[in-house]
N, C-alpha and C positions, 0 to 999 in steps of 0.2 A: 490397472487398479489404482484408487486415488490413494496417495498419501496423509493418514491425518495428523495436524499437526493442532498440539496445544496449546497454549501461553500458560507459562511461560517458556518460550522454544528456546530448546540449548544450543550449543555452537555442535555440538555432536549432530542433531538432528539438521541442521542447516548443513554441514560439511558431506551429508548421505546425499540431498538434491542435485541433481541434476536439468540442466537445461530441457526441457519439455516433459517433465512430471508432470502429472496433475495432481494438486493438490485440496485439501480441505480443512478449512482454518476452524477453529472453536478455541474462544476464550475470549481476551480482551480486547480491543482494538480501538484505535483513535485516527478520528479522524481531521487530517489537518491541510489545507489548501493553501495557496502562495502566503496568505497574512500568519497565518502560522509557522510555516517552515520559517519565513523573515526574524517574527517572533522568539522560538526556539532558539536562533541563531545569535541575536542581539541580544536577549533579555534573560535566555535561560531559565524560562522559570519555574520552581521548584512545583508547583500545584499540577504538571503533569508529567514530571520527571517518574513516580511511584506508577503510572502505568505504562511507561516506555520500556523498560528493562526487559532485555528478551521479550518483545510485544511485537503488534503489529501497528505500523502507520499505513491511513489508506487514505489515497487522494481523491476525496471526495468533498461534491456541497450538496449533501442529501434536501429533500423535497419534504418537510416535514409540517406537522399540524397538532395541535394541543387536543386531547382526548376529554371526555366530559369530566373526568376526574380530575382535570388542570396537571396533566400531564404529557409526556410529548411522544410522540409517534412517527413512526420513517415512514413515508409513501412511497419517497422511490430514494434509493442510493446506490448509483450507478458511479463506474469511475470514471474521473475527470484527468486531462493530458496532464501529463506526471511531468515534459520535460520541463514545465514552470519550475517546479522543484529543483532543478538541475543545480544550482548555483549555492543549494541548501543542502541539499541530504545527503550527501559523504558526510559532512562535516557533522548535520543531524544523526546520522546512523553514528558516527563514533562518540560525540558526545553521550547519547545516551541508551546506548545497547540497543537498539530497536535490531531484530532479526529480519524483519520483514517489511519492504514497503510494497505497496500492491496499488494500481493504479491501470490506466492503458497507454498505450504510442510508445512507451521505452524512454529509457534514460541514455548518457552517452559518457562518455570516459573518465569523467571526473566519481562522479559516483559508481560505475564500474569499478575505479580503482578502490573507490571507499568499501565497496561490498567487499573485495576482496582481503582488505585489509584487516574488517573490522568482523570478518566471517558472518555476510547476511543475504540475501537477495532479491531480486526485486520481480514481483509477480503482477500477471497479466492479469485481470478481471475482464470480464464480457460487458462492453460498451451495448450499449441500446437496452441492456436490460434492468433497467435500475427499480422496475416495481419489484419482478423476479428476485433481486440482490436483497433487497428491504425485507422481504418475508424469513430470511434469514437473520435477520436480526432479534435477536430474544429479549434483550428491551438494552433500554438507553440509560447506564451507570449516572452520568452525569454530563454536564455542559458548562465549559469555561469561557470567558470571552463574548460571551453571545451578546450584549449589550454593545461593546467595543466592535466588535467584527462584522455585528449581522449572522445570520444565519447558517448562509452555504459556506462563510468563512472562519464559523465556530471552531474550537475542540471540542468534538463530540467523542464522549466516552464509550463505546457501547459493547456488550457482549455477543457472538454471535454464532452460530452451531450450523456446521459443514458450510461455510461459506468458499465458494468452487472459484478456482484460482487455478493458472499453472506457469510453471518457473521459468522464464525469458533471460532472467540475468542470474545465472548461482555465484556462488563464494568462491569459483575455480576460475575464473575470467571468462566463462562460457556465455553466449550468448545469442540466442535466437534471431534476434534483431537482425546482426549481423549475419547471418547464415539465410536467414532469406536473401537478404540483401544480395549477399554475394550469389543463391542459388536465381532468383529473380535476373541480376545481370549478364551472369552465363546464357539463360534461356534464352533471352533477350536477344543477344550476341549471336546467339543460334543460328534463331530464326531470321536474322536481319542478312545471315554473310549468307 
């Protein structure tokens, strides 16, 4: 059974997660790629602090197109390798309450230690399907940066309902990553001796 969770997600709700739930997100979520996490970390700045707090950050550069109305549209928002972030999001996740960052390939110790500390974790999204991920999307709040950034490296504000995720890194030091890894080496080993 999938977990739903909402924005704004509590440290209660986060501390229930366990390493391979699946989950389903509805509510806020922003979206921010290497120029943002740099961003966040140097400049702090307050115009996307009011949707971080117990929120979701997703590492993505969605594929997007202006509708006849002059307004903007996802076509595809698939996620993009998170460990660019590595250098960022401990320090992002404790600066600014983010519960959740969701991305694919996994994170490694530094922000491991940040999840743990600042009670958050970090989720697995399905790589290759980023038209499928966009239809989840119920529309797009707002956009920071877009001028500055370009596009796939905006803060994309957007809401988004049962968006399917599941937990690779919890708040316990648990992590998936690591557990293939180690279960992948063994087999390995197996079959080699």
């Amino acid at each position: 059974m999938k977990i739903k969770l909402q924005t704004p997600i509590s440290e209660a709700d986060i501390l229930k997660l366990k390493v391979g739930d699946e989950v389903e997100l509805n509510g806020t979520m922003v979206l921010a790629r290497d120029m943002g996490h740099k961003c966040m970390v140097e400049e702090k700045p307050d115009f996307i602090r009011p949707f971080l707090a117990g929120g979701i950050i997703y590492h993505c550069g969605p594929v997007v197109r202006k509708d006849e109305a002059g307004g903007w549209h996802f076509v595809a928002a698939g996620p993009t390798t998170s460990i660019r972030e590595e250098p960022y999001q401990a320090e992002v996740v404790g600066e600014s309450g983010v519960r959740a960052g969701v991305g694919k390939g996994g994170v490694k110790e530094t922000t491991r230690a940040g999840l743990m500390q600042h009670k958050a974790v970090y989720l697995h999204a399905v790589g290759g399907a980023g038209t499928l991920l966009a239809r989840r999307v119920v529309r797009i709040m707002d956009v920071f940066k877009l001028e500055e950034f370009g596009t796939p490296e905006a803060f994309w504000v957007i809401e988004v309902k049962d968006f399917p995720a599941v937990v690779t890194m919890d708040a316990h030091g648990g992590s998936l990553h690591d557990d293939v890894l180690k279960d992948s080496t063994a087999r390995a080993k197996g079959l080699l001796d």
